[in-house]
C-alpha positions as CSV (number, residue, x, y, z in Angstrom):
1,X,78.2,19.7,74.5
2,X,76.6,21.5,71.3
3,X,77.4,24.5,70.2
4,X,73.8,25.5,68.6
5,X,73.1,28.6,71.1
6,X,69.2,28.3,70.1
7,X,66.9,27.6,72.8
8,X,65.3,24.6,73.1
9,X,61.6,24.0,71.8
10,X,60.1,23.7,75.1
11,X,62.7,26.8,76.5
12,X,61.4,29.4,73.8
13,X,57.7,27.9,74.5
14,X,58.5,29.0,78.0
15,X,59.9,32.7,76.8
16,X,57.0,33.2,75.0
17,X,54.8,32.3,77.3
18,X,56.5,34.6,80.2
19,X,56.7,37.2,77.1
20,X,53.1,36.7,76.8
21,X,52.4,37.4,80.7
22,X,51.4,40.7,82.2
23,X,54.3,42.1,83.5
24,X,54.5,43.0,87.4
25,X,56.4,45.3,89.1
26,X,59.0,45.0,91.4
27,X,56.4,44.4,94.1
28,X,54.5,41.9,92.4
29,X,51.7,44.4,91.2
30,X,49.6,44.2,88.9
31,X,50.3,46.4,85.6
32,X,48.3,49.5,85.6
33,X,45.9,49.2,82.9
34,X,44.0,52.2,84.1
35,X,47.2,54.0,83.2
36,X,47.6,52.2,79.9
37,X,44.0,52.9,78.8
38,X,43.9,56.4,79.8
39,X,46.9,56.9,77.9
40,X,46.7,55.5,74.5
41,X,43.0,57.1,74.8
42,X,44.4,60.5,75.1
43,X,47.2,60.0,73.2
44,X,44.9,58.3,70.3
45,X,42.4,61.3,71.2
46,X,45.1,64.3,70.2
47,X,46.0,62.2,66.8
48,X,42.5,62.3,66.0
49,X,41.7,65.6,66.4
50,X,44.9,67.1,64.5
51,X,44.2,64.7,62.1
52,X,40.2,65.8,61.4
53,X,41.6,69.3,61.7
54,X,42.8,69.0,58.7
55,X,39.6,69.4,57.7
56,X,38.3,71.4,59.9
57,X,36.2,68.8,62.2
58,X,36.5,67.9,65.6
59,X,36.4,64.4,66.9
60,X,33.0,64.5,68.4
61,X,31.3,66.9,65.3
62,X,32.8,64.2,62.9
63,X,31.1,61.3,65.1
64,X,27.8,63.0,65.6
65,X,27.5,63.7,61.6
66,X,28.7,60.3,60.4
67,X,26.2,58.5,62.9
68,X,23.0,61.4,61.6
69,X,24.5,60.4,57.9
70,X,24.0,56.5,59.0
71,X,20.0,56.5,60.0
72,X,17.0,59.6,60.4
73,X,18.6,60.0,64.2
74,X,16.9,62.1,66.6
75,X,19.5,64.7,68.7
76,X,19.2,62.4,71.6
77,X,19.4,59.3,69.9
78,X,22.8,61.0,68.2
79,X,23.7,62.3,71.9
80,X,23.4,58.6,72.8
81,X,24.9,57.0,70.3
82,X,27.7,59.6,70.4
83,X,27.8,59.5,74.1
84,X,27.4,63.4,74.6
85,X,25.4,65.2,77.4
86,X,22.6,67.0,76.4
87,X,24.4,70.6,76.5
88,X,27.6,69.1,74.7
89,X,25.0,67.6,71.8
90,X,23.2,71.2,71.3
91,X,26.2,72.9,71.3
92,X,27.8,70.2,68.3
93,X,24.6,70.5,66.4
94,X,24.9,74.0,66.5
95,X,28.4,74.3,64.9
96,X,27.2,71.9,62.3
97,X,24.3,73.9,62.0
98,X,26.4,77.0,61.2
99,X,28.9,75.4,58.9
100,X,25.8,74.4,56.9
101,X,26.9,70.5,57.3
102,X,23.5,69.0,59.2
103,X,20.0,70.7,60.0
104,X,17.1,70.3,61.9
105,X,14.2,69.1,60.7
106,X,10.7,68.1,62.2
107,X,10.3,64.2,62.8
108,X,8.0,62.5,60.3
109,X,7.0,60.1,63.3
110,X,6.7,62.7,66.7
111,X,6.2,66.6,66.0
112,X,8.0,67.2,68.7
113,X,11.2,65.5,67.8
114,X,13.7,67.0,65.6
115,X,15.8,65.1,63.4
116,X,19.4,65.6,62.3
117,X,19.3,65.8,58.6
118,X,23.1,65.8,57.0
119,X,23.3,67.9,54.1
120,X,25.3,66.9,50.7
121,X,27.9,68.9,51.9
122,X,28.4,67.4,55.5
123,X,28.1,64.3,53.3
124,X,31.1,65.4,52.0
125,X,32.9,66.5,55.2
126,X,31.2,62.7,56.9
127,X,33.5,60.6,53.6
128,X,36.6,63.0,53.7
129,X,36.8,62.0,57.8
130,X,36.0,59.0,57.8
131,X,39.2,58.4,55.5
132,X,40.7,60.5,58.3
133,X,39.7,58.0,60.9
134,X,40.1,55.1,59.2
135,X,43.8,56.1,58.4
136,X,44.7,57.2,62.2
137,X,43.0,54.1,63.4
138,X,45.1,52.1,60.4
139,X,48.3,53.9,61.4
140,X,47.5,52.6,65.5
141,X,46.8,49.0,64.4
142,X,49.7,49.0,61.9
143,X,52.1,49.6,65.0
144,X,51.4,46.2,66.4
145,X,52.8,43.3,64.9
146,X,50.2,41.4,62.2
147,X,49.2,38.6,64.5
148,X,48.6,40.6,67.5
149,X,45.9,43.0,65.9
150,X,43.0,40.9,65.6
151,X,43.5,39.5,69.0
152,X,44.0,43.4,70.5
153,X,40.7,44.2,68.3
154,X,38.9,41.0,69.9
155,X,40.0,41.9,73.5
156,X,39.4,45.6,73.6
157,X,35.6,44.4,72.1
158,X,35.4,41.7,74.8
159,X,36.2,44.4,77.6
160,X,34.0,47.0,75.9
161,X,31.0,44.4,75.7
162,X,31.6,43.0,78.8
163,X,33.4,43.4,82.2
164,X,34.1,47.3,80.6
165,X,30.8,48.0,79.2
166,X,28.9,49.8,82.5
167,X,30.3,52.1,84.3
168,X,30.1,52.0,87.7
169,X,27.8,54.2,89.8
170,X,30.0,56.8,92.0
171,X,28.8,57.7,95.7
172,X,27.6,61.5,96.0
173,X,30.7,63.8,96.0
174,X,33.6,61.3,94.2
175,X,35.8,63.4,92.1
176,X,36.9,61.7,89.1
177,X,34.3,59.9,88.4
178,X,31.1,59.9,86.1
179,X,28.4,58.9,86.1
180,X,26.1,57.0,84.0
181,X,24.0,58.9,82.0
182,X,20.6,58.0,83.8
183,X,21.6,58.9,86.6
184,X,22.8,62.0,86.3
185,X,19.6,64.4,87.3
């Protein structure tokens, strides 16, 4: 009989590995990762925006300026990138427009585009979030042990470039559901 109360190697393999599982409920279901997406995507979502508040940015304004300050971007190359409807892109470029952070300007390449141009001061407003960001997404990431966050990192891009990265088409009518861009009409 020994006294040692530690598990054996092969038990705390076992643990781990059961640990490691995804857990089930009490019917043998499988764990509800729409829930656990949704929610840590909201919940990330309201951290972000009280954080770029601070500075008076909204999540999506931020990420439509910092992708016009990365490349001469078209609005619907920016509405794609930023994955905005058309209305929703207008509308952003309008606010940035007003707080005198991007303009339009005439395409060099096709007259009848218009490019986002960021100004020095939405250059500015583009460093001072993206310390915002980079903080909030440091804060998320710091709440996971060390070795788990590169392998989180690796399987949220594996979902998102993969089995995650189209959605679905929706039957005329579904609630809750939308569409791909290209086929909205």
């Amino acid at each position: 009989m020994t006294t040692d109360t530690a598990p054996a190697p092969e038990a705390a393999s076992t643990a781990s590995t059961a640990a490691a599982a995804p857990p089930q409920d009490a019917l043998g279901a499988a764990p509800d990762v729409s829930f656990l997406l949704q929610h840590t995507a909201h919940v990330l979502t309201t951290q972000m925006t009280a954080a770029l508040a601070e500075i008076g940015m909204s999540p999506r304004a931020h990420c439509v300026l910092a992708h016009a300050a990365q490349s001469e971007r078209t609005q619907a190359q920016l509405a794609e990138l930023s994955d905005l409807d058309k209305t929703t892109m207008v509308v952003t470029v309008d606010q940035l427009e007003r707080a005198g952070l991007a303009e339009r300007v005439p395409s060099a390449t096709d007259r009848r585009a218009r490019i986002i141009r960021v100004t020095a001061a939405g250059a500015d407003v583009v460093a001072a979030g993206q310390q915002i960001v980079d903080r909030v997404h440091g804060d998320v990431l710091g709440a996971l042990p060390e070795r788990e966050r590169a392998v989180f990192v690796a399987a949220l891009n594996r979902l998102a470039g993969g089995h995650l990265a189209t959605p679905a088409d929706s039957p005329e009518g579904a609630q809750g559901v939308r569409r791909p861009r290209q086929a909205r009409k």
